[in-house]
C-alpha positions in Angstrom: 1.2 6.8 -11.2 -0.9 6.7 -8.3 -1.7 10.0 -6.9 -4.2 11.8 -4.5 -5.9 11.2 -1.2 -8.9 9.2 -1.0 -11.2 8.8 2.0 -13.6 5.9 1.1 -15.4 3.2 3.8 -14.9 -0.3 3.5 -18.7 -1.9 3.6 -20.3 -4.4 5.7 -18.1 -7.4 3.7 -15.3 -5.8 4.0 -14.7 -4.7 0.7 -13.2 -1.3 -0.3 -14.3 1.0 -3.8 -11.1 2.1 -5.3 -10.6 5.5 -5.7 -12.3 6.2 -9.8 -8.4 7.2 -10.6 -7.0 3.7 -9.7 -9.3 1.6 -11.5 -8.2 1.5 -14.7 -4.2 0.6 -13.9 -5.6 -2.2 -11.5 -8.5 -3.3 -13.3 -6.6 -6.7 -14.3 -5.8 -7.5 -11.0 -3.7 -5.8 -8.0 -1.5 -7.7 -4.9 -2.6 -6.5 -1.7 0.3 -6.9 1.2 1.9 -5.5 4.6 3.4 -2.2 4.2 5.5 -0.4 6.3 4.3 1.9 8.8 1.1 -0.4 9.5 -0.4 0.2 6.1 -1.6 -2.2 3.0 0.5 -1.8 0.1 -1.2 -1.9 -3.2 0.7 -3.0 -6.6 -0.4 -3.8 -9.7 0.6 -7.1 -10.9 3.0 -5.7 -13.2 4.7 -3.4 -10.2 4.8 -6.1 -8.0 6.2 -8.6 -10.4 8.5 -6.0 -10.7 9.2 -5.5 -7.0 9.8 -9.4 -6.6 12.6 -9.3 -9.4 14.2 -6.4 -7.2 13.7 -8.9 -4.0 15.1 -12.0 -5.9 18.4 -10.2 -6.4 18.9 -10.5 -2.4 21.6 -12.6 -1.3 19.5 -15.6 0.6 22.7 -15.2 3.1 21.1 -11.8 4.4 19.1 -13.1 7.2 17.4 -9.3 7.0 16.4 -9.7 3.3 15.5 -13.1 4.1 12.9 -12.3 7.3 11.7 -9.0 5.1 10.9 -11.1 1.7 9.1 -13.6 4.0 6.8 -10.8 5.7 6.6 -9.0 2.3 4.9 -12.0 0.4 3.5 -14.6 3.2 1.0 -11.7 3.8 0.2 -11.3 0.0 -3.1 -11.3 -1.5 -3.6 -10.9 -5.4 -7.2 -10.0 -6.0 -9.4 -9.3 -8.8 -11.6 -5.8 -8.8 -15.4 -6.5 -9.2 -17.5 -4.5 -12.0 -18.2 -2.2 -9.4 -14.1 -1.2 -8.7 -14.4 -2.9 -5.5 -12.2 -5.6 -3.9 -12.1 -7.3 -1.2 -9.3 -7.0 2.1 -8.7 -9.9 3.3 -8.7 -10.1 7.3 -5.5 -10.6 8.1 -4.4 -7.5 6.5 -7.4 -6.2 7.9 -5.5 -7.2 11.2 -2.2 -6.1 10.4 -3.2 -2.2 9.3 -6.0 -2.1 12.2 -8.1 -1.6 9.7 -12.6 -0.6 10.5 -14.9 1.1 8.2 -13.2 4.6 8.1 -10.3 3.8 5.2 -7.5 6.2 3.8 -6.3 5.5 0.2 -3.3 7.2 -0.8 -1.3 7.3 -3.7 2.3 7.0 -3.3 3.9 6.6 -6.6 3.9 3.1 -7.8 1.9 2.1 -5.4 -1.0 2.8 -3.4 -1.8 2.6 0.3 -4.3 1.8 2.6 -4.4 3.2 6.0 -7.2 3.2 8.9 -8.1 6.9 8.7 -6.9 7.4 12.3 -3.5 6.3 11.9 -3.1 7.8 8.6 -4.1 11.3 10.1 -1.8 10.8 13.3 1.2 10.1 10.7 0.1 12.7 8.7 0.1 15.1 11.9 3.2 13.9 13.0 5.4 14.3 9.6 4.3 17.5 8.6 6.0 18.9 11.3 9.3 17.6 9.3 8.6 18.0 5.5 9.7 21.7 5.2 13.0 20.3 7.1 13.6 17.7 4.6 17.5 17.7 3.4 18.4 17.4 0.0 20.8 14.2 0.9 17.7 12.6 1.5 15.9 13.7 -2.3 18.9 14.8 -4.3 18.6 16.8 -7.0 14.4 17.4 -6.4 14.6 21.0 -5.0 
């Protein structure tokens, strides 16, 4: 499970350090991709595989499912760490996140993120505000 908040820099060729408590689950390989919210998803191979099953199982008549499964995996990148836990971002997700020197990794689950640090702070900032207001509809059965 990917956990924690991580604040490293991506260097001069645009590669980023995983955080030391990612490496080992994504040490044989990750999938980089658009998330939502402006950020980079990060999967394992073996979550996204399992995330592409789940997509799969949408009706091709669901012009939604269609146009999100397009976005999802046309902007897809499976990468390979280096001995150094460091990969590369490609630039169009570079693009697509807004992505400079000052990163924010975040673990979220089965995933992690990758957010330029400003953005990520402005979300942060922004849903704060609304986590103690969080209904139980939303989470049943957490609290």
């Amino acid at each position: 499970m990917f956990l924690g908040t991580y604040a490293p820099r991506l260097d001069e060729k645009h590669r980023l350090i995983l955080p030391a408590k990612f490496r080992d689950e994504l040490a044989e390989g990750l999938v980089l991709t658009r998330g939502q919210e402006r950020c980079i998803y990060v999967f394992s191979r073996q979550e996204f595989e399992r995330v592409h099953e789940q997509m799969r199982q949408a009706p091709l008549s669901s012009r939604q499912a269609r146009d999100y499964i397009r976005l999802f995996l046309s902007g897809a990148s499976d990468e390979t760490p280096d001995k150094q836990g460091r990969v590369t971002i490609p630039a169009p997700l570079r693009s697509y996140a807004g992505l400079d020197r000052e990163v924010t990794v975040i673990g979220a689950g089965t995933r992690a993120e990758i957010w330029d640090s400003r953005a990520w702070n402005e979300y942060l900032e922004e849903k704060e505000a609304a986590f103690s207001d969080t209904d139980e509809d939303i989470l049943p059965g957490i609290f």
